[in-house]
FIKE-16178 format. One line per 10 residues: number of its first residue (from 1); their letters; for each residue x, y, z of N, C-alpha, C. Coordinates in Angstrom, 1 decimal. Layout:
REM FIKE-16178
NUM	A	X,Y,Z,X,Y,Z,X,Y,Z | ... $
//
This chain:
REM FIKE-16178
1	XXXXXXXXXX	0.8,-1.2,0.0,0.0,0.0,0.0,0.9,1.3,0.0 | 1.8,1.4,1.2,2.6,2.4,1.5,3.7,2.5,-0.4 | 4.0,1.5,-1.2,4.0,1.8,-2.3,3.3,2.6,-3.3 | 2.3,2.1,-3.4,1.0,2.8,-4.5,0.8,4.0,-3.8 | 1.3,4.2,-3.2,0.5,5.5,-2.5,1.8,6.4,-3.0 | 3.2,6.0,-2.3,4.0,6.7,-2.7,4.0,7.1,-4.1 | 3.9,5.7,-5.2,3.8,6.0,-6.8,2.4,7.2,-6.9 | 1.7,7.0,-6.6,0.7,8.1,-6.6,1.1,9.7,-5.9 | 1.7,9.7,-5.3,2.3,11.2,-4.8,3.4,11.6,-6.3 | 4.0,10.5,-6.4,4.9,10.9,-7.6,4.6,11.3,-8.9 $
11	XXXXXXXXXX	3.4,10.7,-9.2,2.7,11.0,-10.8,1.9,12.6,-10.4 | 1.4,12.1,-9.2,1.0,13.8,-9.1,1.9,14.9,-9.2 | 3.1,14.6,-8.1,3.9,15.9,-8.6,4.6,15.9,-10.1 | 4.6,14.9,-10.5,4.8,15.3,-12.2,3.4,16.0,-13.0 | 2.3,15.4,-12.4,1.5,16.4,-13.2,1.2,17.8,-12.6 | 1.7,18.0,-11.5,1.5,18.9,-11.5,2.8,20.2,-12.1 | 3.7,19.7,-11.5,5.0,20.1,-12.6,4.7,20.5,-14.1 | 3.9,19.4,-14.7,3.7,19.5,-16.2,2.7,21.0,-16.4 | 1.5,20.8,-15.4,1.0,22.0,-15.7,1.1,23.3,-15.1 | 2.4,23.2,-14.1,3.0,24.4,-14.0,3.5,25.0,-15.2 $
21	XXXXXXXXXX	4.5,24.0,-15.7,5.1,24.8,-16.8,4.7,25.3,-17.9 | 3.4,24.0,-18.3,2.1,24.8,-19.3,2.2,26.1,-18.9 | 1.7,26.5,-17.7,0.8,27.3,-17.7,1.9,28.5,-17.5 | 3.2,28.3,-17.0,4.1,29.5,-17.0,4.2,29.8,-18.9 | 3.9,28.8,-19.7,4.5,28.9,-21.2,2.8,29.9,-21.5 | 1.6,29.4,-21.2,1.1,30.2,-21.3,0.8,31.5,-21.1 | 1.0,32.1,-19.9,0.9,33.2,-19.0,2.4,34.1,-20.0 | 3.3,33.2,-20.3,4.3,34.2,-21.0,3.7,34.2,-22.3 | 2.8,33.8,-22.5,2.4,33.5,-24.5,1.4,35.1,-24.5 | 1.0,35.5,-23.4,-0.1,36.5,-23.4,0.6,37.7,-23.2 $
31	XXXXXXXXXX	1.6,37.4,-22.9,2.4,39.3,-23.3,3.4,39.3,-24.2 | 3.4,40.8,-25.0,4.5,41.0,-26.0,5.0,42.6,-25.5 | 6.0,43.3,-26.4,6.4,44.1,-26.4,5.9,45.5,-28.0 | 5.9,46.2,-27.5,6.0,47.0,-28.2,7.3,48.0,-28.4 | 8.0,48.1,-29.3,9.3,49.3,-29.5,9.1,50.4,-29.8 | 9.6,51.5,-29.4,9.4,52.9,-30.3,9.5,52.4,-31.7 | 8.8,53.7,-32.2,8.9,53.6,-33.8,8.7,52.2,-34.1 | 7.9,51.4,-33.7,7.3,50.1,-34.1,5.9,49.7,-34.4 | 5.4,49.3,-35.4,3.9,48.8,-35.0,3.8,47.2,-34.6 | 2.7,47.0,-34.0,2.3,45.0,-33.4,0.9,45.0,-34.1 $
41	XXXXXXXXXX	1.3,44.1,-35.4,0.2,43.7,-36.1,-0.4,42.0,-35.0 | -1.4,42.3,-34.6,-1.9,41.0,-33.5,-2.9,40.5,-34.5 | -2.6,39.0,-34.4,-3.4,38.3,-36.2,-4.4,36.9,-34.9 | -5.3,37.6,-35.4,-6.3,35.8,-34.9,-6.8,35.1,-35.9 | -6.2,33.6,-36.2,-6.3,32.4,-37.2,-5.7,33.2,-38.3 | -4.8,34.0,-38.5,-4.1,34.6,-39.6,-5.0,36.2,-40.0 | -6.1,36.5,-39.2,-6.3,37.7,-39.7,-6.0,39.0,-38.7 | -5.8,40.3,-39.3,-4.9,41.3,-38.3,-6.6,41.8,-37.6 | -6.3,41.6,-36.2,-7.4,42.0,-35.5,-7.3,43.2,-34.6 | -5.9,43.8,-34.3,-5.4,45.0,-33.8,-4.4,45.4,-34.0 $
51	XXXXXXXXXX	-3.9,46.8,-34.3,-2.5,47.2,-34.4,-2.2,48.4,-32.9 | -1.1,47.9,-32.5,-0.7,48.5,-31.5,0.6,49.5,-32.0 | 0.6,50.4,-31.7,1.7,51.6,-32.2,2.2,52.1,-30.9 | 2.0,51.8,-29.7,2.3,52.7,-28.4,3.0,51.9,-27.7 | 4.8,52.2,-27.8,5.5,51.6,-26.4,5.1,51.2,-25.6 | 5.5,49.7,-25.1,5.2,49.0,-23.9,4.8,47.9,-24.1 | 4.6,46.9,-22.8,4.4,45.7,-22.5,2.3,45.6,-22.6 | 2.7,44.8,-23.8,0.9,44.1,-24.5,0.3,43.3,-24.0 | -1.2,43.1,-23.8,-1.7,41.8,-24.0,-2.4,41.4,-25.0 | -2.2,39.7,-25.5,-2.9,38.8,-26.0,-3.3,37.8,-25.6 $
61	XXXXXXXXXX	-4.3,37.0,-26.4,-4.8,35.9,-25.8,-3.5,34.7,-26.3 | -3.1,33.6,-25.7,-2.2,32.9,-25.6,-2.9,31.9,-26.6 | -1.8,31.6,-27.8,-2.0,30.5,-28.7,-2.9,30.9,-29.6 | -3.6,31.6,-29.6,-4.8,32.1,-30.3,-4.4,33.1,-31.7 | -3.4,34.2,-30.7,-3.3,34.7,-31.6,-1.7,35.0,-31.7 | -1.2,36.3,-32.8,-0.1,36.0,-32.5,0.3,37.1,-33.5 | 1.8,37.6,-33.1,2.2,39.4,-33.5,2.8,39.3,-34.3 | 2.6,40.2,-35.4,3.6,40.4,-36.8,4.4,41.7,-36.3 | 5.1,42.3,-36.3,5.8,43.1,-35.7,6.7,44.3,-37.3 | 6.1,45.6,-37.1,6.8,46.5,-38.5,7.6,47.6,-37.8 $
71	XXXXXXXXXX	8.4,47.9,-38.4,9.0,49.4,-38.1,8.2,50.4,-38.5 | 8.0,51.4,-38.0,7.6,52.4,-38.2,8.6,53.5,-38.2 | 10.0,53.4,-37.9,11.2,54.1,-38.3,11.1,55.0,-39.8 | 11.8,56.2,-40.1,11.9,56.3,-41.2,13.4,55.9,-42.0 | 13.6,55.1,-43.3,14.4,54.2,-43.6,14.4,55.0,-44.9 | 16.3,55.8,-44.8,16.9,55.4,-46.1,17.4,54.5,-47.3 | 16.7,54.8,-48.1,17.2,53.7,-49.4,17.7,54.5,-50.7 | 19.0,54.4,-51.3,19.6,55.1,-52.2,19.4,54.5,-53.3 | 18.4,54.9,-54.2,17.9,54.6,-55.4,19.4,54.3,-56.7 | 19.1,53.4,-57.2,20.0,53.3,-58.6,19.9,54.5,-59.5 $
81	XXXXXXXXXX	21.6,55.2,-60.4,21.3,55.9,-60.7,20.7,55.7,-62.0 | 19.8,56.4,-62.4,19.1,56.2,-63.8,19.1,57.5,-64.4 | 19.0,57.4,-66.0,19.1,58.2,-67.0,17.9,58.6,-67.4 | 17.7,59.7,-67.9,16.5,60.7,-68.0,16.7,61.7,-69.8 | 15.4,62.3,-69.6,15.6,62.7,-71.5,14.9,64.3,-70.7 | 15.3,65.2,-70.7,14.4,66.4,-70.8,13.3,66.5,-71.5 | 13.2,68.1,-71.9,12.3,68.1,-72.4,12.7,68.5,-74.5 | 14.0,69.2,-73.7,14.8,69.2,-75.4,15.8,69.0,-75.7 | 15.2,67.2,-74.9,15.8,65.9,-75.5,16.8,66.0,-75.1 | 18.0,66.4,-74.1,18.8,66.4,-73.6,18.6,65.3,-72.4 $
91	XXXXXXXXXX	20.1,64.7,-72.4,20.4,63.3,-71.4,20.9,63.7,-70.5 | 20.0,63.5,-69.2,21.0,63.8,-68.0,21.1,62.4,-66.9 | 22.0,62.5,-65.9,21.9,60.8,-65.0,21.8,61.7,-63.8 | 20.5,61.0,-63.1,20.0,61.4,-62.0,20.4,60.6,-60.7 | 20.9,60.7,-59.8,21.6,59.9,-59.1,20.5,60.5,-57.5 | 19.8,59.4,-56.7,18.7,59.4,-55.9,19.1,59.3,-54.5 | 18.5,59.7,-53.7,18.0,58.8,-52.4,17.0,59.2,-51.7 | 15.8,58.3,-51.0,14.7,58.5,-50.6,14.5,58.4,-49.5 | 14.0,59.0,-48.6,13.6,58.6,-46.9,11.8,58.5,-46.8 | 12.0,57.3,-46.7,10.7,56.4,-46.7,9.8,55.8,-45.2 $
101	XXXXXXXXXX	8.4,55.9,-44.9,8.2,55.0,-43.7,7.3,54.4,-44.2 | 6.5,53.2,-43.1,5.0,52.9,-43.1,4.2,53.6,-41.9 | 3.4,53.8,-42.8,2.3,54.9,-42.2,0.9,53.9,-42.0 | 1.1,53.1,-43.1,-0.3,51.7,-42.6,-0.1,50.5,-42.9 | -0.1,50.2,-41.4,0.6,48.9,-41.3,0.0,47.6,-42.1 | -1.5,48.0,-41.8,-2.4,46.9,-42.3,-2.0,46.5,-43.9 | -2.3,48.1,-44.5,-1.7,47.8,-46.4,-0.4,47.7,-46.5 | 0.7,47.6,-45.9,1.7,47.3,-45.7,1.8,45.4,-45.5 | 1.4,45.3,-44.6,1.6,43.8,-44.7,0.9,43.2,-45.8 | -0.4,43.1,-45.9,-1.2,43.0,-46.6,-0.8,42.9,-48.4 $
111	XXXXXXXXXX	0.1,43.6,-48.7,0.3,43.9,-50.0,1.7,43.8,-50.3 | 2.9,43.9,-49.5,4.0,43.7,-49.0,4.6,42.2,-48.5 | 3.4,42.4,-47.6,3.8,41.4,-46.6,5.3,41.7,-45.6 | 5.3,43.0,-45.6,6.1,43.6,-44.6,7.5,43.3,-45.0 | 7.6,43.6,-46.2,9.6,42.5,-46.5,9.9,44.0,-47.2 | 10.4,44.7,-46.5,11.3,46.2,-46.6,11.8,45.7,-48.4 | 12.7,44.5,-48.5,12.9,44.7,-50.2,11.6,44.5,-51.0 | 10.6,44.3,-50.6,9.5,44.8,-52.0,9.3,46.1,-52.1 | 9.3,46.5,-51.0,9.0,48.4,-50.7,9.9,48.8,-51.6 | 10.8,48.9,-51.6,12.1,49.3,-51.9,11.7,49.4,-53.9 $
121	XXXXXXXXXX	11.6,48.0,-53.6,11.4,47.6,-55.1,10.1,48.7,-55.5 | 9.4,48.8,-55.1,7.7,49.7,-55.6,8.5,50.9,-55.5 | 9.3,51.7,-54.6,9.5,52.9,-54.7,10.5,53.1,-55.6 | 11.6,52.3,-55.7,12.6,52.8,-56.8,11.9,52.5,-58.4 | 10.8,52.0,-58.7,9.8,52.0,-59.6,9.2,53.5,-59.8 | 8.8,53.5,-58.8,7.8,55.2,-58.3,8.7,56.1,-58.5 | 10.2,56.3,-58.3,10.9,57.0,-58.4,11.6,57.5,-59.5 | 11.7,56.3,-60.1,11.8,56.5,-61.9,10.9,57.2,-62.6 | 9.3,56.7,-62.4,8.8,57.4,-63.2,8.3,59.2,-62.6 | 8.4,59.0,-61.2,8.3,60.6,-60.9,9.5,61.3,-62.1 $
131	XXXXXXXXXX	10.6,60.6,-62.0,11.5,61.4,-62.6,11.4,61.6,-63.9 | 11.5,60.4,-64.7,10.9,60.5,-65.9,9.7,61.5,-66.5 | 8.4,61.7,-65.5,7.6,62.2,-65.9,7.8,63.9,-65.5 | 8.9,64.4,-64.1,9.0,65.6,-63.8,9.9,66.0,-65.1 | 11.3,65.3,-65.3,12.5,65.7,-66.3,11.7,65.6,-67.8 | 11.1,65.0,-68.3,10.4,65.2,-68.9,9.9,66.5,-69.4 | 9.1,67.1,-68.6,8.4,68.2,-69.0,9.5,69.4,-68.7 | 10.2,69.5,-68.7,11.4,71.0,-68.4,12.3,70.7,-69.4 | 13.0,71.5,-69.2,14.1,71.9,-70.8,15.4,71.6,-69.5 | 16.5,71.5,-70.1,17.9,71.2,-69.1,18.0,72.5,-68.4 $
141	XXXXXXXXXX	17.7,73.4,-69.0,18.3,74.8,-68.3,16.8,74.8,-67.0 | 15.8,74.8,-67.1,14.6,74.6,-66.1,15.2,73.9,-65.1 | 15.3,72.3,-65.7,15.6,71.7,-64.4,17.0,71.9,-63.4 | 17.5,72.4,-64.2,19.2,72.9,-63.3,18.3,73.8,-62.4 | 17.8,75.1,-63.1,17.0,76.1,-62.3,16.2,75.6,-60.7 | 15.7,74.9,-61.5,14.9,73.9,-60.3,15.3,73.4,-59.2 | 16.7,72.9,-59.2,17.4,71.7,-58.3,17.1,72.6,-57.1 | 17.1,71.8,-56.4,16.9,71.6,-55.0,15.4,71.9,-54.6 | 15.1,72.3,-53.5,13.6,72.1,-52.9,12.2,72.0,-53.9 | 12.8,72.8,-55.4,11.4,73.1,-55.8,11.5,71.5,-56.6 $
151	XXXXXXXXXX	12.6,71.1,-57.1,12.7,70.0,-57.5,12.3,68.7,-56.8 | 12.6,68.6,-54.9,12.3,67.7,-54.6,11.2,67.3,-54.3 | 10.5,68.4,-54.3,9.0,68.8,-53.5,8.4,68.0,-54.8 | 9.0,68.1,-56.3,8.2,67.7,-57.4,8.2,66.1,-57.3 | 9.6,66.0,-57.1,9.7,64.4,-57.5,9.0,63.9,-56.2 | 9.3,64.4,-55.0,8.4,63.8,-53.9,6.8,63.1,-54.0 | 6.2,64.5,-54.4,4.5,64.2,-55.0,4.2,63.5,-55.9 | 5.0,63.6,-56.7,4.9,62.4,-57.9,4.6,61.0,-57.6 | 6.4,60.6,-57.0,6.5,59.1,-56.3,5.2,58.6,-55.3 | 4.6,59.7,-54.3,3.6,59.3,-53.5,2.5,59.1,-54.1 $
161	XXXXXXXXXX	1.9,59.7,-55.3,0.8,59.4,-55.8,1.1,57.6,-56.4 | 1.9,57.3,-56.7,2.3,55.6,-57.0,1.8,54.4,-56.0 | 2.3,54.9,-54.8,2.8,54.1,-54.1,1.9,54.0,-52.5 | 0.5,54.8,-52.9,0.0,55.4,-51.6,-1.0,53.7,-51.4 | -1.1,52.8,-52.4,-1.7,51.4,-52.0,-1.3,50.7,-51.3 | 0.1,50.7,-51.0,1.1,49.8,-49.8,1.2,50.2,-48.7 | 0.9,51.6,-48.3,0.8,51.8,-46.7,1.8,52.4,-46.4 | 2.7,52.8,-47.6,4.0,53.6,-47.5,3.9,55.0,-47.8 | 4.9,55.9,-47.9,4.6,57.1,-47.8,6.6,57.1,-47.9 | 6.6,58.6,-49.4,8.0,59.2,-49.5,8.0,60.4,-48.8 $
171	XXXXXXXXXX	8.7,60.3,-48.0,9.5,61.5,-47.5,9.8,62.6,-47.9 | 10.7,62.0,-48.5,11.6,63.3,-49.4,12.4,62.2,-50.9 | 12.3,62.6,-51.7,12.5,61.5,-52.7,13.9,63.2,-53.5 | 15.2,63.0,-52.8,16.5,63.6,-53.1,17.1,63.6,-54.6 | 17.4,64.2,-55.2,18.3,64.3,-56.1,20.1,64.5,-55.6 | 20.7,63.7,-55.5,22.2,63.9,-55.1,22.9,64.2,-56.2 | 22.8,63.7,-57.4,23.8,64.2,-58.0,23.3,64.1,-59.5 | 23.0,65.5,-60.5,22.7,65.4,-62.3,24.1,65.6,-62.7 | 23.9,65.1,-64.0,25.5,64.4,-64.8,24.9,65.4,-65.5 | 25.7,66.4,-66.3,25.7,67.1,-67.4,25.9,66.4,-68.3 $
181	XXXXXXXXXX	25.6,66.8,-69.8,26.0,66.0,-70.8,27.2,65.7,-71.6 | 27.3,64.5,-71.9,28.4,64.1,-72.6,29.7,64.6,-72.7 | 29.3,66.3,-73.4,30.1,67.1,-74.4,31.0,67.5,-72.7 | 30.1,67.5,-71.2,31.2,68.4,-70.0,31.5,67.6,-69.1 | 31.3,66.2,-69.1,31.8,65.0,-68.3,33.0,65.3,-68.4 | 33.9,65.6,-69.5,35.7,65.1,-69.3,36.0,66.7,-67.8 | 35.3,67.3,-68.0,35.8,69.1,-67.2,35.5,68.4,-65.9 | 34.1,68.0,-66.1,33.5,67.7,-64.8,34.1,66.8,-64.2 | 34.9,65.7,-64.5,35.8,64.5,-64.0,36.7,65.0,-63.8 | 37.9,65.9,-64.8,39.0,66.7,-64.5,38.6,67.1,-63.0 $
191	XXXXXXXXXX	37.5,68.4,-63.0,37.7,69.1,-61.5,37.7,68.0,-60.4 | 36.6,66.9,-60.7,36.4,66.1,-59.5,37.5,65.2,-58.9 | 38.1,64.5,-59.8,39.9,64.4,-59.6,40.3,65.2,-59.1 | 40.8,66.5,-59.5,41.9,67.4,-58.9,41.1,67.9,-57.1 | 40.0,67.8,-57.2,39.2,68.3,-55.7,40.0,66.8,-55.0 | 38.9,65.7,-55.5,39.7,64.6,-54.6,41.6,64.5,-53.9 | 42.2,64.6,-55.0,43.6,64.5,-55.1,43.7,66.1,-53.7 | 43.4,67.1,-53.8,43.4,67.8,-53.0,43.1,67.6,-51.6 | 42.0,66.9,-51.4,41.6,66.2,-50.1,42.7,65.3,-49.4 | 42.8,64.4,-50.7,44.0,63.3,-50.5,45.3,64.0,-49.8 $
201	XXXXXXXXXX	45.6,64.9,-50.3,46.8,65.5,-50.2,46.6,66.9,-48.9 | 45.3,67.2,-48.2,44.9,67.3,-47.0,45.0,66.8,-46.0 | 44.6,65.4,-46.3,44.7,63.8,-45.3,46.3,64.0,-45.1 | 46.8,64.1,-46.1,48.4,62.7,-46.0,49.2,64.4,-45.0 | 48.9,65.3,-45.3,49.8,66.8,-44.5,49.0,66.5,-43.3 | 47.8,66.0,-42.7,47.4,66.3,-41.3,48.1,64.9,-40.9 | 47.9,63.6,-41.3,48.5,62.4,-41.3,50.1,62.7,-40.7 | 50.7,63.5,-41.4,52.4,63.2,-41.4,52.3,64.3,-40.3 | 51.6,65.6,-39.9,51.6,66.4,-38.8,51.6,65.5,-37.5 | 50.2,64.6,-37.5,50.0,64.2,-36.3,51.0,62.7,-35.7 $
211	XXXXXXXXXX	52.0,62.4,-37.2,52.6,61.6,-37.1,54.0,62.2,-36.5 | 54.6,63.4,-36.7,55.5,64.2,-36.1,55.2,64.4,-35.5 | 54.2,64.8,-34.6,53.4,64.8,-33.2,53.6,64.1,-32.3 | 53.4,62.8,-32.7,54.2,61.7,-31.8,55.3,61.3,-31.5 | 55.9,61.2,-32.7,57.4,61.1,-32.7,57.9,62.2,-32.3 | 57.5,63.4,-32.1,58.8,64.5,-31.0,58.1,64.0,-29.5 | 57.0,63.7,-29.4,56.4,63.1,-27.8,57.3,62.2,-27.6 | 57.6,61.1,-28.4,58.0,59.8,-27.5,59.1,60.3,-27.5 | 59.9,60.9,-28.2,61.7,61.8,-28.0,62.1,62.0,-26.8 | 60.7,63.3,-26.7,61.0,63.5,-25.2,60.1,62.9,-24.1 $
221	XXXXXXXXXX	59.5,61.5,-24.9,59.3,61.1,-23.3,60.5,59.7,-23.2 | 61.0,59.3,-24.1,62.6,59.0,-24.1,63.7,59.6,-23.5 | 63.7,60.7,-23.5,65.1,61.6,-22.8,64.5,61.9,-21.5 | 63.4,62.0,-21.5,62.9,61.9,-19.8,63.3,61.0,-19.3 | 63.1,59.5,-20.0,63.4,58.1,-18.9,65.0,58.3,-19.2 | 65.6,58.2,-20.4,67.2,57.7,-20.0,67.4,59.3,-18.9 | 67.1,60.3,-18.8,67.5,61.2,-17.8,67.4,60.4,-16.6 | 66.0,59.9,-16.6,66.0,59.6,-14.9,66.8,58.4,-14.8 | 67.1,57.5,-15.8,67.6,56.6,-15.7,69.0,56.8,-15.5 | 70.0,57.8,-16.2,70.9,58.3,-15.7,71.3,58.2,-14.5 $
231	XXXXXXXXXX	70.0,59.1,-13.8,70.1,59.8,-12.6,70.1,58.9,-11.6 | 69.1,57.6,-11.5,69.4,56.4,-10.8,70.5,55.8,-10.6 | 71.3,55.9,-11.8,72.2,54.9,-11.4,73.2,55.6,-11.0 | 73.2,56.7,-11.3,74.5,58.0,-10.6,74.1,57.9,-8.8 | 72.7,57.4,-8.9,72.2,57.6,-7.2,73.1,56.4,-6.8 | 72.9,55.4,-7.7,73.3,54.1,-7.3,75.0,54.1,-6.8 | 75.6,54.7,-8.1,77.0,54.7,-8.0,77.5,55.1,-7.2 | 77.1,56.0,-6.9,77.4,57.0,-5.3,77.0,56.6,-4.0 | 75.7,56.1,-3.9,75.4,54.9,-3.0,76.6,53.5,-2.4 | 76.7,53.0,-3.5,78.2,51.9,-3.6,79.0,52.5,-3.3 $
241	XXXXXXXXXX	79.9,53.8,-3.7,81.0,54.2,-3.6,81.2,54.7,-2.2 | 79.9,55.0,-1.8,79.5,55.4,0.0,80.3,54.3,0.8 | 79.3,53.1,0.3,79.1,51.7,0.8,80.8,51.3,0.7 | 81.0,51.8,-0.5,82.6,50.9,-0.3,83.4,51.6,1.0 | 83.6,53.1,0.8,84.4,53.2,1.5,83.7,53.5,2.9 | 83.2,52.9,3.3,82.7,52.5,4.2,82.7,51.3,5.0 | 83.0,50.3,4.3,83.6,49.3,4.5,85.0,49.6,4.2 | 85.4,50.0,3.8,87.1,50.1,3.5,87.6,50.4,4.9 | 86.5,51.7,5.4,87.0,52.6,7.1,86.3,51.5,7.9 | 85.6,50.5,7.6,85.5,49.9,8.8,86.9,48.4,8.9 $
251	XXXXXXXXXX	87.3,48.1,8.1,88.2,47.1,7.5,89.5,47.6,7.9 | 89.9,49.0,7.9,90.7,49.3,8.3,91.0,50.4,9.4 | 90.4,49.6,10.1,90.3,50.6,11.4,90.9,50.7,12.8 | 92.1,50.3,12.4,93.3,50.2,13.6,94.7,51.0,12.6 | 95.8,51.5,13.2,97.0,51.6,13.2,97.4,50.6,12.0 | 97.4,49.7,12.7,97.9,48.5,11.8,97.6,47.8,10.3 | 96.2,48.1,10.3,95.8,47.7,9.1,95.6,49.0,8.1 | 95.7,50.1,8.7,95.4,51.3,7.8,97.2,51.2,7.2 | 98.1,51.1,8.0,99.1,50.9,7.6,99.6,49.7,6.3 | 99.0,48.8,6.5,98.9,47.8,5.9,98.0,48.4,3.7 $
261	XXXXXXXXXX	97.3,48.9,4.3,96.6,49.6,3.5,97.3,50.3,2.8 | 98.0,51.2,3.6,98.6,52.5,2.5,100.1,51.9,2.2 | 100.6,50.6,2.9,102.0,49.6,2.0,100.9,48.9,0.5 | 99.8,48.6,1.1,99.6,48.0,-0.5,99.0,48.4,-1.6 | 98.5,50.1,-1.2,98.3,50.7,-2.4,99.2,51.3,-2.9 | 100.1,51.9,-2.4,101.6,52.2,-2.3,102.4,51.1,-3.9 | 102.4,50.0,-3.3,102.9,49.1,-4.0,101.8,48.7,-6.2 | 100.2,48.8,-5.5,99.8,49.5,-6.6,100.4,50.3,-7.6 | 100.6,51.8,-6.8,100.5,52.6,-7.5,102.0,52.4,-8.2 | 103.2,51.8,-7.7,104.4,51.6,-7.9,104.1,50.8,-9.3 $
271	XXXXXXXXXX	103.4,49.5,-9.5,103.2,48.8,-10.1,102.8,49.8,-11.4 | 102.0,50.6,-11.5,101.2,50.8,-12.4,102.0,52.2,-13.0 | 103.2,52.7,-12.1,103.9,53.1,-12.7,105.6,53.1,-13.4 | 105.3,51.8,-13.5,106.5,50.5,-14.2,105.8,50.3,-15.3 | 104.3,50.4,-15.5,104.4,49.8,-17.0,104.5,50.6,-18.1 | 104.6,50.1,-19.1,105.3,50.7,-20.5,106.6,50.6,-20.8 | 107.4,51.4,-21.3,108.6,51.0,-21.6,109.8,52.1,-21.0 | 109.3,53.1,-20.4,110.1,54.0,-19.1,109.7,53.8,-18.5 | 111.2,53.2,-17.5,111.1,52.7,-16.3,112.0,53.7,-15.1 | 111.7,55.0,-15.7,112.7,55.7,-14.5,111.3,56.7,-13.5 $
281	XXXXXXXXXX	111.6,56.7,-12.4,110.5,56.9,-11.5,111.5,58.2,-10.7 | 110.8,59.0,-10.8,110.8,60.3,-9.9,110.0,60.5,-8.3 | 110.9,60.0,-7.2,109.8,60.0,-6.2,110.3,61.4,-5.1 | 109.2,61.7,-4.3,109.9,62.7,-3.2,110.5,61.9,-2.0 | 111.1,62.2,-1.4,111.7,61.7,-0.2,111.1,61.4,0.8 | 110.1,61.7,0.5,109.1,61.9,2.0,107.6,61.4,1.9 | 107.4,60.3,0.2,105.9,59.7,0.0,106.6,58.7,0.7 | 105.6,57.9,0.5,105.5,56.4,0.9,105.8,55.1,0.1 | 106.3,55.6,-1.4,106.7,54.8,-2.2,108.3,54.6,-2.2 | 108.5,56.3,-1.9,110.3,56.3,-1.2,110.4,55.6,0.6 $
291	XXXXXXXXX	109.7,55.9,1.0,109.5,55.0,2.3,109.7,53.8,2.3 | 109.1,53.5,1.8,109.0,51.6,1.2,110.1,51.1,0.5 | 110.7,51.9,-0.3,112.0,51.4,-1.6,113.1,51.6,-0.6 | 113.2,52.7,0.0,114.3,52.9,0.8,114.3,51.9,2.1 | 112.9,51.3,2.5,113.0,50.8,4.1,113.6,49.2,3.3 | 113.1,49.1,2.4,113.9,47.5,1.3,115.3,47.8,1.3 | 115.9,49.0,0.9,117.1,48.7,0.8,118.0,48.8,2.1 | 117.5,49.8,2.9,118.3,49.2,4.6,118.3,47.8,4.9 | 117.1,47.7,4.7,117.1,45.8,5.0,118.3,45.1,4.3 $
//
């Protein structure tokens, strides 16, 4: 009995284990997050039944349903450059870039399916033909006139009328850079060269500045260490030479051995002035090297 009983406490704490953890998997299945600049598409059996746009921690029903998640950031994309015909017939290369968001999320997924390269794909479409159909209508000398705001304002409205089925929306749809034609590319390449090469040659003078910068630093933070390093060992040498003769005065510190001392450096200095090949020695009568030669020859 006291068996079955125990097996039965056991299957229970397993089941109950099992549906703790269920239930912790569910209880976490009912909240999501929301990000700045994000939308939470919340889909029940695959259809979008709420969009949440507002920072913070959400609820859903667990298992039931479930979050597609978009940016709502605004996202640059630099359009390919493409070529364009005025209006009299002049070729120019328009070189782009767009700052793009989604504004609805629903026609965004929906038509999209929320994959940033289809967007991309519909607007560099939309962007061509804004351009095509703005360059178009102006003569080359108009559209030069034009460039900048009144130009972008044009290609802007254009591309949005395209593209307003997806749930997207252009920003600002940029012109960076028109190629003049044919006949002023070689000038226009010449200056752009010689500008670069000028930069280049900007970089390499601050480059070799900031590189003599360093190199006179480490110089003198070189001559600072062998200084001190100098200076140490001069501390040092003077230290020992303390030490020596200090031991020397304690070594010889009787009568006897001081005497002893001054016969053997005596004899040194005798030695050291015998060598070479003059051997005639000039002494006074009264050092200690004539002391010594003379006390040898009484003996």
């Amino acid at each position: 009995m006291k068996g079955v009983e125990t097996m039965k406490k056991k299957i229970g704490a397993v089941l109950l284990g099992v549906l703790v953890f269920f239930g912790l998997i569910a209880v976490a299945n009912c909240f999501y997050t929301v990000a700045p600049n994000q939308y939470a598409a919340v889909r029940q059996f695959g259809k979008i039944v709420k969009i949440e746009s507002e920072p913070g921690l959400k609820v859903k029903t667990p298992f039931i349903q479930s979050v597609q998640k978009v940016s709502a950031a605004t996202t640059l994309y630099d359009v390919p450059i493409s070529d364009v015909i005025t209006k009299d017939k002049k070729s120019m290369i328009a070189d782009n870039y767009v700052l793009w968001k989604v504004v609805d999320p629903v026609k965004y997924i929906r038509t999209l399916d929320a994959i940033d390269a289809r967007a991309e794909e519909r607007i560099e479409a939309a962007v061509y033909n804004a351009l095509k159909n703005v360059i178009s209508s102006m003569t080359q000398d108009e559209v030069i006139e034009a460039r900048g705001e009144r130009l972008t304002q044009m290609l802007t409205n254009e591309a949005n009328s395209d593209i307003g089925d997806y749930g997207i929306v252009v920003i600002t749809a940029e012109i960076k850079a028109l190629d003049l034609p044919d006949d002023n590319k070689a000038a226009v390449y010449t200056r752009m060269i010689s500008e670069r090469q000028n930069i280049a040659a900007s970089y390499t003078a601050q480059g070799e500045a900031e590189a003599q910068k360093i190199r006179n630093e480490t110089d003198r933070e070189v001559t600072v260490m062998l200084a001190n390093a100098n200076k140490t060992a001069e501390i040092r040498q003077a230290e020992g030479e303390a030490e020596y003769m200090k031991i020397l005065k304690e070594a010889y510190n009787t009568p006897e051995k001081a005497e002893f001392y001054n016969y053997i450096r005596s004899l040194d200095a005798l030695k050291a002035s015998l060598a070479g090949g003059n051997k005639t020695i000039l002494l006074d009568k009264d050092s200690e090297l004539a002391r010594i030669l003379y006390g040898n020859l009484e003996e």
